[in-house]
C-alpha positions, 0 to 999 in steps of 0.5 A, a space after each residue: 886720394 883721388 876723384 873721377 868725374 864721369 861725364 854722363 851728362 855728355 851722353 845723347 839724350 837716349 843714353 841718360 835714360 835714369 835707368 841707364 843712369 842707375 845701372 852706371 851708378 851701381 857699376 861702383 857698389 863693388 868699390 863702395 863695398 870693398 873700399 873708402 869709396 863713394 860714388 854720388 849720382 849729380 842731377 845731371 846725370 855725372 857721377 862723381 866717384 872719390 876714393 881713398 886707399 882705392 887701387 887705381 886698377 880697380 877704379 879703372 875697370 869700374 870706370 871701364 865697366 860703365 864706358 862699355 855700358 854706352 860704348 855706342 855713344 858719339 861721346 866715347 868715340 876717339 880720334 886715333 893717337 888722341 889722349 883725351 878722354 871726354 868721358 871721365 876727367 881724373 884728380 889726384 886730390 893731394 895735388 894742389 893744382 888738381 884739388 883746386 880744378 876738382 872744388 871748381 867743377 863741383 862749386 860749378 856743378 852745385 850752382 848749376 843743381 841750384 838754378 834747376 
């Protein structure tokens, strides 16, 4: 089981757009339909994809698929040879240390949605 946290929210104010917004949400109907996924849309603008018995390949291409949609975007630029990804944030949710960091950011995330 894992979680991938897309960070929308990091994308300019033009490209959070809520019809943007929707359009990467249901860039992950073909997972939800097919696989034990879920995808939830934060107030924010993240999506927060979890998924079970998900071949990761397939969560990748959908978490591609949405990349392309804002490939203009200062947020998917990459410095040549880095490794970090400032879109999505990946958690291996049977991994201790990975859960723990997964449940911080989404109590962060919640306690955030509640001073909104």
């Amino acid at each position: 089981m894992y979680a991938v946290h897309i960070h929308l929210s990091q994308l300019r104010a033009s490209n959070r757009q809520p019809h943007f917004i929707n359009i990467a949400t249901k860039s992950f109907d073909g997972l939800i339909e097919n696989f034990e996924a879920t995808a939830f849309a934060l107030l924010n603008a993240d999506v927060v994809l979890i998924c079970r018995n998900v071949p990761v390949d397939d969560a990748d291409a959908a978490v591609d698929k949405v990349r392309s949609l804002f490939s203009e975007d200062p947020l998917l630029v990459v410095e040549d040879g880095a490794f970090e990804d400032a879109f999505s944030t990946w958690f291996e949710l049977s991994q201790p240390e990975d859960f723990s960091a997964f449940l911080t950011i989404a109590n962060d995330l919640a306690v955030e949605a509640q001073r909104n």
